[in-house]
C-alpha positions in Angstrom: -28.2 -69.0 12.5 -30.8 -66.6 11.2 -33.7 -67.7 9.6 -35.0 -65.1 6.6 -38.0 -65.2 4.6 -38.8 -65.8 0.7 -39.7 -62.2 0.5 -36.5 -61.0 2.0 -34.3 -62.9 -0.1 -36.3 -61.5 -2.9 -36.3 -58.0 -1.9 -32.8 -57.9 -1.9 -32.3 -59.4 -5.2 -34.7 -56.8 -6.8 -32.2 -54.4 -5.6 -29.6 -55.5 -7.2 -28.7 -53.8 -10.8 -30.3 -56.7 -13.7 -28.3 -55.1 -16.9 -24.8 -55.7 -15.5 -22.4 -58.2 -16.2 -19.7 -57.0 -13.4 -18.4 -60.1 -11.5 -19.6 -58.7 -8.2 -22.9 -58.4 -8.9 -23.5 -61.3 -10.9 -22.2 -63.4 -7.9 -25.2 -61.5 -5.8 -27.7 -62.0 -8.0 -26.6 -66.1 -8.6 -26.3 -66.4 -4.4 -30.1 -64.6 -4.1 -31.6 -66.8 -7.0 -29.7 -70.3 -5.5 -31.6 -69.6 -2.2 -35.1 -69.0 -3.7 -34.4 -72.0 -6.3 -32.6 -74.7 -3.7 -34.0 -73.5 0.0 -37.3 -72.1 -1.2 -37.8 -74.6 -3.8 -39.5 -71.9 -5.9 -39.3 -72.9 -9.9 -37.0 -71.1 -12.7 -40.0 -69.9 -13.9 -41.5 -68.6 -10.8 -38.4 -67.0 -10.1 -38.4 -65.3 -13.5 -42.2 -64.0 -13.0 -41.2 -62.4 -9.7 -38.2 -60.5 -10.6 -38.1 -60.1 -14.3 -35.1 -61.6 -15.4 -35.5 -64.2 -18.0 -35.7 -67.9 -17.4 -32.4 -68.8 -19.0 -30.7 -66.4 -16.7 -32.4 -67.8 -13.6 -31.0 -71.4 -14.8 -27.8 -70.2 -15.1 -27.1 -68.1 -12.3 -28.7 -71.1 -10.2 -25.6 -73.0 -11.2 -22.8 -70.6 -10.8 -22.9 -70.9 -6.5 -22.7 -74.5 -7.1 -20.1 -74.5 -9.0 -18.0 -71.4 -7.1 -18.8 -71.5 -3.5 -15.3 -72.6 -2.9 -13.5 -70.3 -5.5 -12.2 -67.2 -3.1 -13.6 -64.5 -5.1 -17.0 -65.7 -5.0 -16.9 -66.0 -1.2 -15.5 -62.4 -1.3 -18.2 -61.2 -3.3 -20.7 -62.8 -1.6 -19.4 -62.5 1.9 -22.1 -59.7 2.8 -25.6 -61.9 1.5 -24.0 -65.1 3.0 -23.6 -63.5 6.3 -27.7 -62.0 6.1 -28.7 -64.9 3.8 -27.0 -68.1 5.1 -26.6 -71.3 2.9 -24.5 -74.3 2.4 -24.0 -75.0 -1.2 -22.0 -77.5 -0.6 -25.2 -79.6 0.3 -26.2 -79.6 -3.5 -24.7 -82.3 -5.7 -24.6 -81.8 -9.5 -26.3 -84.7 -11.2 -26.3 -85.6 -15.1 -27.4 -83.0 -17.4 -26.6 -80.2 -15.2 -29.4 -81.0 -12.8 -29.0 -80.4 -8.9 -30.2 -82.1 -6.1 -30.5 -81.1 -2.6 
């Protein structure tokens, strides 16, 4: 397996368009933030200082690979950033009040 860097990961979310709400790339950008949130352990709010998106939208999009990483489309959409960014979200259990642990 590969091993990648904070930085990386971060770089390559930063590339990906912020204003839209197409399924692909929200999928992209929830995968990118997962990593830096669950493998990184890097804060929603430090997440929101380095990229710009706001803190609500980091907690979400945290959630969503959670959630989808066995839903089909996801893994389609993601299929490019798992294979560069690997990650096993099946490792994360959902606790009460929508908190995770690794």
């Amino acid at each position: 397996m590969k091993d990648y860097t904070q930085v990386e990961v971060l770089q390559s979310l930063l590339n990906i368009t912020k204003k839209s709400r197409k399924r692909i790339l929200v999928d992209q950008r929830s995968y990118l933030i997962s990593i830096l949130a669950f493998k990184f352990k890097l804060t929603e709010h430090k997440i929101a200082n380095l990229t710009g998106f706001n803190r609500n939208t980091i907690h979400y999009n945290k959630c969503l690979p959670v959630t989808l990483y066995k839903d089909p489309q996801y893994m389609e959409n993601v299929y490019t950033l798992s294979q560069r960014y690997p990650f096993d979200h099946s490792e994360i259990v959902a606790r009460k009040n929508n908190y995770f642990k690794l």
